[in-house]
C-alpha positions as CSV (number, residue, x, y, z in Angstrom):
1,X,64.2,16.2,88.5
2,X,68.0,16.3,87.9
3,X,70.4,18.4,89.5
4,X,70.7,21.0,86.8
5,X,66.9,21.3,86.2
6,X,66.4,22.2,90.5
7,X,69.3,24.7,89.8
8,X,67.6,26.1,87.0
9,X,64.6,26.6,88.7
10,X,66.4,27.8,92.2
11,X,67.6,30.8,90.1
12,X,63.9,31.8,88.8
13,X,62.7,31.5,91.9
14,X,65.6,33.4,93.7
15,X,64.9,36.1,90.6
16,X,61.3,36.5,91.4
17,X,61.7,36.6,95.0
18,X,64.4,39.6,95.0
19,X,61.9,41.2,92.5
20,X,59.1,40.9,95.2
21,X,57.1,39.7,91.7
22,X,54.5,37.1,91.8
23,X,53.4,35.0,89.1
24,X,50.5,37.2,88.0
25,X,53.2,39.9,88.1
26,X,55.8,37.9,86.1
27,X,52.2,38.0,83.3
28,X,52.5,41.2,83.0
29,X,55.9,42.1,83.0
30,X,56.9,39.5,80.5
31,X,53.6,41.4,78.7
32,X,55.5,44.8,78.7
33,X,58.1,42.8,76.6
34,X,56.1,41.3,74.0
35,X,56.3,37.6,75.8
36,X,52.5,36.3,76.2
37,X,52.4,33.8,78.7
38,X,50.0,32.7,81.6
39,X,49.9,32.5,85.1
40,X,50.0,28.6,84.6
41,X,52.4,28.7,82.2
42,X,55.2,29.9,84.1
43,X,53.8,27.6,87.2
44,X,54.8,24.5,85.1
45,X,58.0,25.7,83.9
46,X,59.2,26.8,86.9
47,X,57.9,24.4,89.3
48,X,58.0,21.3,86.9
49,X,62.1,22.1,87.0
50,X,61.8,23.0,83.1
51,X,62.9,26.7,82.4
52,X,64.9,27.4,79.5
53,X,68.1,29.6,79.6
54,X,65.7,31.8,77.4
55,X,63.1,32.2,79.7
56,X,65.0,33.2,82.2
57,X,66.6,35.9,80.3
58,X,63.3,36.8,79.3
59,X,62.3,37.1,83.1
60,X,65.2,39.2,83.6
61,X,64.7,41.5,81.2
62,X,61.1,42.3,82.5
63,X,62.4,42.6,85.9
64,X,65.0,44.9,84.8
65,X,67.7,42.5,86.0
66,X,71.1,43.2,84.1
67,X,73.1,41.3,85.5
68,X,73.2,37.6,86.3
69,X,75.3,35.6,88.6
70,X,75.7,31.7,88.9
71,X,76.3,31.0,92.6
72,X,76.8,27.2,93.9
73,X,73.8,26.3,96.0
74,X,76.4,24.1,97.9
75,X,80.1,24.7,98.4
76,X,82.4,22.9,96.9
77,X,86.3,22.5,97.2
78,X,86.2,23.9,93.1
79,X,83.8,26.9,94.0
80,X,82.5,25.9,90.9
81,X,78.7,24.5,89.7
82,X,78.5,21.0,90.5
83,X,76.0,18.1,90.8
84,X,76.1,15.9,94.1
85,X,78.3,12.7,93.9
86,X,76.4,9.3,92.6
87,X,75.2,7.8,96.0
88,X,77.8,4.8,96.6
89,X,75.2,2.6,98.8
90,X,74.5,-0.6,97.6
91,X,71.4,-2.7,98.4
């Protein structure tokens, strides 16, 4: 799994957790929207390190969420989004 995928799926997860949702939850919220989906569904987009930019708009929207900010997991000097630096270590 690539850097962007694990942020991908760091924001669902951060999503779901401040929505105190679980995944059976998430079912029937994305329900209330018109997105059919399953419990396992979600499990392997979200834990495979899959989600689409639509799907987690679509989670937002059933959790009411209205606003969504893109934080650095990491600090940087930027402030800005960025992937780790290629290892340099040789073998």
């Amino acid at each position: 799994m690539n850097y962007w995928n694990r942020e991908a799926q760091r924001c669902i997860r951060v999503m779901l957790a401040r929505g105190g949702v679980n995944r059976k939850t998430l079912v029937a919220k994305l329900a209330d929207i018109g997105v059919k989906t399953t419990e396992a569904a979600i499990a392997n987009r979200i834990y495979r390190g899959t989600p689409t930019l639509a799907f987690a708009l679509q989670i937002a929207a059933a959790l009411d969420i209205d606003r969504l900010e893109l934080l650095p997991s990491t600090s940087t000097s930027t402030g800005r989004m960025e992937p780790p630096a290629p290892s340099t270590a040789t073998k």
